[in-house]
C-alpha positions as a Python dict, from the first residue, in 0.01 Angstrom:
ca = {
    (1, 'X'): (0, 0, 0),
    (2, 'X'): (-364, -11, -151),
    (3, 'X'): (-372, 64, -512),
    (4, 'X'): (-557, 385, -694),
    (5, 'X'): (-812, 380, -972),
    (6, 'X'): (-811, 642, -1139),
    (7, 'X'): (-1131, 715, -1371),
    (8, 'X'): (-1105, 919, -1687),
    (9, 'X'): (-1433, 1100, -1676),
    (10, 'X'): (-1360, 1463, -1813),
    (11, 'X'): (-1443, 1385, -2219),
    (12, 'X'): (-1714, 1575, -2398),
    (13, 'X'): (-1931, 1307, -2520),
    (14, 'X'): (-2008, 1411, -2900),
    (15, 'X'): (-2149, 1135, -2990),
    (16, 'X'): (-2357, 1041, -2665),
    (17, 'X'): (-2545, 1363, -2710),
    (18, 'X'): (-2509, 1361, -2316),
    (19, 'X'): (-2354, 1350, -1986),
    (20, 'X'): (-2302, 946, -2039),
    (21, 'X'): (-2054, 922, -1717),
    (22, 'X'): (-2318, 1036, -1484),
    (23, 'X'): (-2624, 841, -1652),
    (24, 'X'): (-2821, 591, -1453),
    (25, 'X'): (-2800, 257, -1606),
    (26, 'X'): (-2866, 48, -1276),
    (27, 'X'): (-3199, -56, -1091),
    (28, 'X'): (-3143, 228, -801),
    (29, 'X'): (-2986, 512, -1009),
    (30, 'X'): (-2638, 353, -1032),
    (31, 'X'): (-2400, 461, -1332),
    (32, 'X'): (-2182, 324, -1536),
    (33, 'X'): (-1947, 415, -1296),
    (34, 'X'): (-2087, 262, -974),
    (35, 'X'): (-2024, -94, -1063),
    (36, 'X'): (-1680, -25, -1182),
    (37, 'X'): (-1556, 162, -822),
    (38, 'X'): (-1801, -135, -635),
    (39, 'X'): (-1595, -358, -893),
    (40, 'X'): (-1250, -200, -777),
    (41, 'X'): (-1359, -182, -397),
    (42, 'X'): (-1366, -556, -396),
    (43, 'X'): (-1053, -630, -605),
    (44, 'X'): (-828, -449, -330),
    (45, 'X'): (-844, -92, -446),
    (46, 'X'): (-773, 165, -162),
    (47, 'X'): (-866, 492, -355),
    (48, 'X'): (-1027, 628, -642),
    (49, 'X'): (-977, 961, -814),
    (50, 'X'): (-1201, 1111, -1114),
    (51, 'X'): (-1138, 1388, -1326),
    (52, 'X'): (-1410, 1583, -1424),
    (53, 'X'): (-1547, 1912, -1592),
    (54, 'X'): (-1586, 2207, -1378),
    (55, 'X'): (-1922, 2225, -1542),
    (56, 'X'): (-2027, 1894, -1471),
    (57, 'X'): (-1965, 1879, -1070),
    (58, 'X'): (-2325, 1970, -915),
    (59, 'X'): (-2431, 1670, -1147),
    (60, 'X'): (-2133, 1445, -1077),
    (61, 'X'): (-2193, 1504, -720),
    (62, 'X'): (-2579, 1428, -674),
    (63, 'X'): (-2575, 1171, -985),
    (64, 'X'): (-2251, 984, -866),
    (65, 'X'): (-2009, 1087, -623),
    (66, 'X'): (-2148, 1167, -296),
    (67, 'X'): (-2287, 791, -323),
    (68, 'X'): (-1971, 660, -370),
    (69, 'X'): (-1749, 890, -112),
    (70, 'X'): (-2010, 705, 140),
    (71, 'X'): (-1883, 378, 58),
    (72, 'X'): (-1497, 418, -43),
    (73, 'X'): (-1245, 658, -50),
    (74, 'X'): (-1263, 886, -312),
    (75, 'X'): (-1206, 1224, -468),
    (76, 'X'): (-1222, 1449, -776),
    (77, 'X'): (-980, 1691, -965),
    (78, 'X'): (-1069, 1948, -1281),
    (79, 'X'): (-912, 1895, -1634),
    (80, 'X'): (-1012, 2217, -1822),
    (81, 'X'): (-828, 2265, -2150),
    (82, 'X'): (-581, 2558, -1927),
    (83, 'X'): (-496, 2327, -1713),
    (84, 'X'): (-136, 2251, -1713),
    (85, 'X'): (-52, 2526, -1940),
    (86, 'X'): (182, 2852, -1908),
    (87, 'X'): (1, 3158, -1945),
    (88, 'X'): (185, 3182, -2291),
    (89, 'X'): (99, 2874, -2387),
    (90, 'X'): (-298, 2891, -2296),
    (91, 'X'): (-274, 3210, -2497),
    (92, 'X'): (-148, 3032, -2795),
    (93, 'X'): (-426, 2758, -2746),
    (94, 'X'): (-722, 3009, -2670),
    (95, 'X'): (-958, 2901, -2969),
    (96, 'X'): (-939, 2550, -2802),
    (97, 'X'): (-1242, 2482, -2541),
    (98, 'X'): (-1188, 2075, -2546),
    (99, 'X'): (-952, 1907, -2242),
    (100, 'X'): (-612, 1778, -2421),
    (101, 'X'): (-662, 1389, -2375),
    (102, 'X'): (-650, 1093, -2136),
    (103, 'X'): (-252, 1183, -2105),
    (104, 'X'): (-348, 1551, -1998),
    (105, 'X'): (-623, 1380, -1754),
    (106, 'X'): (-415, 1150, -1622),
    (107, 'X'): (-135, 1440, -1567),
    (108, 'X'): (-423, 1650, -1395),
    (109, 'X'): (-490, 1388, -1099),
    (110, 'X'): (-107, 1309, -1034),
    (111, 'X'): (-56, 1487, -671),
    (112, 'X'): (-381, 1309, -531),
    (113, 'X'): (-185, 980, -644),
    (114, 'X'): (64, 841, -417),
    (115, 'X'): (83, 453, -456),
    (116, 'X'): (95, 251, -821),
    (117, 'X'): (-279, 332, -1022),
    (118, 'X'): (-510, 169, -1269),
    (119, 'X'): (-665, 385, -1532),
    (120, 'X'): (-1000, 336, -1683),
    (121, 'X'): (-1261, 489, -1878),
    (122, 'X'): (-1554, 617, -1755),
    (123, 'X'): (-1821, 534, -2011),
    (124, 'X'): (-1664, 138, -2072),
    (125, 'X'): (-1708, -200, -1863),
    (126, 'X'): (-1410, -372, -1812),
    (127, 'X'): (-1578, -685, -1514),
    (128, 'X'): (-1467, -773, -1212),
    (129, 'X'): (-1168, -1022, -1357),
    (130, 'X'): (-949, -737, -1484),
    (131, 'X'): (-968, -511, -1156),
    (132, 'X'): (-869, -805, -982),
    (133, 'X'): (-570, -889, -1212),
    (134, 'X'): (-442, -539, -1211),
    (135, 'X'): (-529, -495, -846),
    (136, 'X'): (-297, -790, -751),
    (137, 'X'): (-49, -717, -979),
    (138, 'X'): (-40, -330, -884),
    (139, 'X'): (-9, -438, -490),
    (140, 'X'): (261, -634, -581),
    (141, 'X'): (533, -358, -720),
    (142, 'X'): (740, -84, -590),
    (143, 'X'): (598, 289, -647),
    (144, 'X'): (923, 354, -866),
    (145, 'X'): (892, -12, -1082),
    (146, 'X'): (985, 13, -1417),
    (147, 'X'): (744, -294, -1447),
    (148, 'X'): (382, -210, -1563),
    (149, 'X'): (94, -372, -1700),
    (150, 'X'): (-249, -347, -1912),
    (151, 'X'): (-549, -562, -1938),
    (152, 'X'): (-625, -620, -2330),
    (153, 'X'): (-946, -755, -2486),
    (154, 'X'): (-1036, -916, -2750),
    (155, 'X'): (-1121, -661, -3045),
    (156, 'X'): (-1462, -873, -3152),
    (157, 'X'): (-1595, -871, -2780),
    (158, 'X'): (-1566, -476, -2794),
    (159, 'X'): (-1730, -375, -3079),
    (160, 'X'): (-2070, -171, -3058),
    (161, 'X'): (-2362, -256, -3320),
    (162, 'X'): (-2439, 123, -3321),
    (163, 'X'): (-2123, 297, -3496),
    (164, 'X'): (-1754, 273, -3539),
    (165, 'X'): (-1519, 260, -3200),
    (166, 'X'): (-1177, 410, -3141),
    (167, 'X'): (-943, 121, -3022),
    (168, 'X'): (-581, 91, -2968),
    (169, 'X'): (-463, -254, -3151),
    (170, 'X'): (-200, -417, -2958),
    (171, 'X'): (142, -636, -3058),
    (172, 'X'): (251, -838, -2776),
    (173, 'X'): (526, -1084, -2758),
    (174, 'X'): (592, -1317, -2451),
    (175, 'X'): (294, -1190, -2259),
    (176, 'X'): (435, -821, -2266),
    (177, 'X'): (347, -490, -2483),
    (178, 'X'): (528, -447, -2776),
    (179, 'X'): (322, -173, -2968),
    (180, 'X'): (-8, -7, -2982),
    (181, 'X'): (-151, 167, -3282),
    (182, 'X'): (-475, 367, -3236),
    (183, 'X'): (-741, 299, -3471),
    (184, 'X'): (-1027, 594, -3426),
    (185, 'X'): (-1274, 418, -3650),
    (186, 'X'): (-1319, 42, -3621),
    (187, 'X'): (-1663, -82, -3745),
    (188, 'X'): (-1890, -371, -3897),
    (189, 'X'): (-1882, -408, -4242),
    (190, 'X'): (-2076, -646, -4440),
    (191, 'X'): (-1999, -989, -4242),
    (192, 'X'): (-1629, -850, -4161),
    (193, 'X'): (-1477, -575, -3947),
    (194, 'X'): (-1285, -296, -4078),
    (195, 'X'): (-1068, -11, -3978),
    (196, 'X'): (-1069, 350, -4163),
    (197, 'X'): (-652, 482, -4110),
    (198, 'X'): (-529, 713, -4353),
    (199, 'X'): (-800, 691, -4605),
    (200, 'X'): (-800, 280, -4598),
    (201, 'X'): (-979, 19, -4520),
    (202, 'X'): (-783, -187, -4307),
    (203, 'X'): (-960, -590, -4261),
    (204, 'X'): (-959, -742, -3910),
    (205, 'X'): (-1023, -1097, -3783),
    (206, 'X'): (-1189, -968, -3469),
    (207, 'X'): (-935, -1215, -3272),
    (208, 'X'): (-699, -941, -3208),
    (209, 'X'): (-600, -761, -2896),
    (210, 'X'): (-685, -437, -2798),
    (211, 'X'): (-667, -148, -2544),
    (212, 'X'): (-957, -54, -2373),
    (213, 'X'): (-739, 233, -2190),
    (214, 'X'): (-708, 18, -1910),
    (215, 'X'): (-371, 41, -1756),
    (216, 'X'): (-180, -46, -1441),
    (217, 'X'): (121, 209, -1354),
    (218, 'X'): (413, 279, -1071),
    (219, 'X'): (419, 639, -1014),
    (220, 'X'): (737, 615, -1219),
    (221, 'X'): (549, 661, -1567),
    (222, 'X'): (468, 987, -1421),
    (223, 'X'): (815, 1097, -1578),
    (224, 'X'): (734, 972, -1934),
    (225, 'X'): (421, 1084, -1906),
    (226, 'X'): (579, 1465, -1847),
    (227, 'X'): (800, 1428, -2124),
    (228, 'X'): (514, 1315, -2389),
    (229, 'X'): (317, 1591, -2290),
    (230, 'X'): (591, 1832, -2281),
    (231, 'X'): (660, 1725, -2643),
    (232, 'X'): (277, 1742, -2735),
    (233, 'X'): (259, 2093, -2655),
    (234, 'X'): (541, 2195, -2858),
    (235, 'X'): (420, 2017, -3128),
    (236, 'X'): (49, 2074, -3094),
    (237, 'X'): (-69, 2363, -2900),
    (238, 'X'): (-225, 2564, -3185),
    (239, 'X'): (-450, 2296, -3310),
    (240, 'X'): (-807, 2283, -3180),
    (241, 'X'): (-850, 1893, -3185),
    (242, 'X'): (-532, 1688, -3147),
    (243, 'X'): (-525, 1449, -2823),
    (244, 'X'): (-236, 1352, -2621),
    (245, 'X'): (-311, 1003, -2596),
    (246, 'X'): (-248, 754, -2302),
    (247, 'X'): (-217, 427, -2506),
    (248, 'X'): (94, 636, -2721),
    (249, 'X'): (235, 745, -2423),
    (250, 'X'): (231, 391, -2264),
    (251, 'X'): (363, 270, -2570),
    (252, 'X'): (671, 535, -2583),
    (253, 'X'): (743, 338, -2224),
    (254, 'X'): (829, 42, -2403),
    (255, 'X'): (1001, 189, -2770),
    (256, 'X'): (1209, 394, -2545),
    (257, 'X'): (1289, 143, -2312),
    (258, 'X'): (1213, 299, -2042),
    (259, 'X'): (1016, -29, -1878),
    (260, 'X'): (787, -313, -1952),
    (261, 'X'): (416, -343, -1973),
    (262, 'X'): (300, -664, -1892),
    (263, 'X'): (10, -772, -2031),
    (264, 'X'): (-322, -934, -1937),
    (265, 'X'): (-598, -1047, -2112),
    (266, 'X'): (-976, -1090, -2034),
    (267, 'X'): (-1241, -1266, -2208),
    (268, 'X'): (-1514, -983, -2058),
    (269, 'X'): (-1727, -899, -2291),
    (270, 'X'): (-1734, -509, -2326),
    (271, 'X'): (-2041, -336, -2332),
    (272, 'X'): (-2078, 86, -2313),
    (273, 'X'): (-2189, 439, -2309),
    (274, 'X'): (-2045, 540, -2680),
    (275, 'X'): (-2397, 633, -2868),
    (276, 'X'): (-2761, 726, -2737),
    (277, 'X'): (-2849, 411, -2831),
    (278, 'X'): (-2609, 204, -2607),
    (279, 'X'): (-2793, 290, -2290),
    (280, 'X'): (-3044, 47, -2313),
    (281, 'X'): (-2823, -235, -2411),
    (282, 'X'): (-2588, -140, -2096),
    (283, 'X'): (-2933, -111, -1872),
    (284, 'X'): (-2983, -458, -1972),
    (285, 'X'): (-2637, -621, -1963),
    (286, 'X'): (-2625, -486, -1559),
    (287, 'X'): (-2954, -632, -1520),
    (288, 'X'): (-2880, -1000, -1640),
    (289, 'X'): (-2566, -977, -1439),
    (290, 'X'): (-2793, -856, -1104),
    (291, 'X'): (-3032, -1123, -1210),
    (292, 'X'): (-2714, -1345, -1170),
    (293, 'X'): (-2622, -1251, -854),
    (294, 'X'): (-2293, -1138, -1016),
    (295, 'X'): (-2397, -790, -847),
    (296, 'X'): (-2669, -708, -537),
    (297, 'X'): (-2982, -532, -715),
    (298, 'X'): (-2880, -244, -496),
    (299, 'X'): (-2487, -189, -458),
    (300, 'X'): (-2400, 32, -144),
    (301, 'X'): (-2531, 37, 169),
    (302, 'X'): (-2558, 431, 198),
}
């Protein structure tokens, strides 16, 4: 059975200023998000699923996905920040107009998802390399494998010249997760790079691994996923901006020992949709790699 991708495309953008998922960045109108499904497509993908704002379909539609349901299978689901909730419990959280996270995303898509699943960003560029690893290694296992698997990067290839980046840095041991620990603002500073966590400044090398949110699962995470979220809302279903996050989540998989994340690596360097300024720099990162021949100047054939 084919793997899924499934595309994280539901967040708010603050600091884009914009709809970044659905912006054209390619030489024929192509997002973002083209290149990555095109990417998939060829790495052995069967299916991709988005998740979206209600308020962003017409757009997502015209912009994106009627382009890409020509070319490969695909669909769409809602996250709204109700979704998933008790009628209790969206009364409790009624201040709150922001979607709960990539766990409450992910959670959103799971009954169009019925063989083992990649998740991704939708505003990031992960290359052609990764979706290939995780595509193999996704065809490979059993829907209810406790084995999963990530692709890291390396921290200095993802950093953006025009603000701080959220990144999850990774311990591994043996070529398999051991922890993650999100760091929501990661910048330049001076020569170095730094990390702001709990009012400190935390020094990095730039040589170490991180999450880029890009995960391979077996629909058996769908149970710890359940249970993290379950928790999260008891916890946290008053507060107007706490996130249930994927990368914790994934990481609760291994504390708990509940299964293994395997990881890979890739030497891609990242490029984005994070600030206003970012566009340009993506516009001409896909251009060098058309110019290449890496990708066709125009990539589907409908």
């Amino acid at each position: 059975m084919k793997p899924v991708l499934l595309v994280l495309a539901a967040g708010m953008g603050s600091r884009y200023g914009g709809v970044k998922q659905i912006d054209s960045v390619g030489q024929h109108g192509e997002c973002l998000l083209d290149f990555a499904t095109f990417d998939a497509k060829k790495s052995g993908f069967g299916k991709v699923v988005f998740v979206i704002r209600p308020d962003i379909e017409k757009d997502f539609r015209e912009r994106l996905f009627d382009r890409v349901a020509r070319n490969f299978d695909a669909e769409y689901v809602f996250q709204t920040h109700d979704s998933l909730l008790t009628a209790s419990e969206a009364e409790k959280s009624s201040a709150r107009t922001k979607p709960w996270g990539t766990i409450h995303a992910v959670l959103c898509a799971e009954e169009k998802i019925n063989a083992p699943f990649a998740v991704i960003n939708s505003d990031d560029y992960y290359g052609r390399e990764a979706f290939a690893t995780l595509g193999k290694y996704l065809s490979s296992i059993s829907p209810d494998s406790n084995d999963h698997a990530m692709v890291g990067y390396v921290l200095g290839n993802t950093m953006s010249k025009s603000g701080s980046v959220s990144r999850g840095v990774c311990s591994v041991k043996d070529g398999y997760l051991e922890s993650i620990v999100e760091n929501t603002k990661i910048s330049y500073k001076g020569d170095g790079i730094i990390s702001e966590l709990d009012g400190k400044e935390i020094p990095f090398t730039g040589k170490e691994w991180v999450s880029m949110n890009f995960f391979g699962f077996s629909l058996k995470a769908f149970e710890r996923f359940h249970k993290y979220w379950d928790e999260f809302k008891a916890s946290s279903i008053g507060e107007l901006k706490a996130e249930a996050l994927l990368p914790v989540a994934a990481s609760d998989i291994v504390k708990n020992g509940e299964g293994s994340i395997k990881f890979f690596t890739s030497s891609e360097k990242w490029f984005g949709m994070t600030y206003p300024e970012d566009r340009e720099i993506v516009k001409q990162e896909i251009a060098k790699k058309i110019q290449s021949g890496y990708y066709p100047a125009k990539l589907w054939e409908h």
